[in-house]
C-alpha positions in Angstrom: 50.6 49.5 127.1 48.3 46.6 126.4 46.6 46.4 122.9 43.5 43.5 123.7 43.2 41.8 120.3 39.4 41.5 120.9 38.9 45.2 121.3 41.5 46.0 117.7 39.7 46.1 114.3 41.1 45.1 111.1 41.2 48.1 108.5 40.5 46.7 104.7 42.9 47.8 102.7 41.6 46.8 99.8 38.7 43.5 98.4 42.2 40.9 99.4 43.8 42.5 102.4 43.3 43.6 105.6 45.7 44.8 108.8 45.2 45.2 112.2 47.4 48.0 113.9 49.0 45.3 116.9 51.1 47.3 119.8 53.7 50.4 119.1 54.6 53.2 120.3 56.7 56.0 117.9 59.5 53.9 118.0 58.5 50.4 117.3 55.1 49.1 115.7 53.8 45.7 114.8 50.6 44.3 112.5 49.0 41.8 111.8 48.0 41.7 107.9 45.6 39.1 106.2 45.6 38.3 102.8 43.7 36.4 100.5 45.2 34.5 98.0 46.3 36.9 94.6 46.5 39.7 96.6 49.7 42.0 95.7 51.5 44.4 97.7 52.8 47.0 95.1 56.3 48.1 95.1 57.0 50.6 97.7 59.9 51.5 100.1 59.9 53.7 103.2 62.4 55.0 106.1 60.9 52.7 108.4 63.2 49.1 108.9 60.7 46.0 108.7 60.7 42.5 109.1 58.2 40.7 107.4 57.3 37.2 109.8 54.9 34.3 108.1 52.1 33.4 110.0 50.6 31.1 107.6 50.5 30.5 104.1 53.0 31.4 101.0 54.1 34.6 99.4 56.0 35.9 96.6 58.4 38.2 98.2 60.6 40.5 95.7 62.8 42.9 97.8 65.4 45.1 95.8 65.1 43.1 92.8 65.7 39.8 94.5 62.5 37.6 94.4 62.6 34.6 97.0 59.2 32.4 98.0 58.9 32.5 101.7 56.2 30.2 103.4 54.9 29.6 107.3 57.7 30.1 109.5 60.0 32.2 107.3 60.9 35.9 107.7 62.2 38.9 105.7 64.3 41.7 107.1 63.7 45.3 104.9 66.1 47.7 105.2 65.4 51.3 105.3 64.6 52.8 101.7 64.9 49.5 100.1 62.0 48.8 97.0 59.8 45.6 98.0 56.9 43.9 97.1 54.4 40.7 96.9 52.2 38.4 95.4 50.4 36.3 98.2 50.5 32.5 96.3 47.8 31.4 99.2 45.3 33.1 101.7 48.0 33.9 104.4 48.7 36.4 107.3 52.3 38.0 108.0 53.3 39.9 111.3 54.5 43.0 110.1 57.6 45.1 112.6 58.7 48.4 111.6 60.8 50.9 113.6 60.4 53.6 113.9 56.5 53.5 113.8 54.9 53.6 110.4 53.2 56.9 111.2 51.3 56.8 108.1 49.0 53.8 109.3 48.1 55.9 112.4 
């Protein structure tokens, strides 16, 4: 039930991003990705619902078609099945929810 932040690893996803699996359970999950400035998240969609939380810095965020610049403080809620993606415009980090869990990361 507690998830120690000391004791979690970040995976690499790829040379500009990296995520660390936060708490969850097969309902709810929550990460903490990093991301160095260029770094894209290809267009995707999945069942889960997600909200997308800036930590820090600024990202291109283009969800459905609909591109909006979202910056420290801001959020993003994706619905299920919806087609998203990004460009980071800065080295930032997002807090990443999804329900149900995003089994796939496991």
């Amino acid at each position: 039930m507690f998830f120690i932040d000391k004791d979690i690893f970040a995976s690499k996803l790829n040379d500009k991003t990296e995520r660390k699996i936060l708490a969850h359970d097969e309902e709810l999950m929550c990460c903490h990705l990093y991301f160095k400035q260029g770094a894209i998240g290809e267009e995707h969609s999945h069942d889960n619902t997600q909200i997308a939380y800036v930590i820090k810095g600024r990202f291109e965020f283009n969800l459905d078609g609909s591109e909006h610049v979202l910056k420290t403080g801001d959020s993003v809620f994706v619905p299920s099945g919806v087609k998203h993606s990004l460009i980071c415009l800065e080295d930032g980090e997002l807090l990443d929810i999804f329900t149900p869990q995003r089994k796939d990361f496991l």
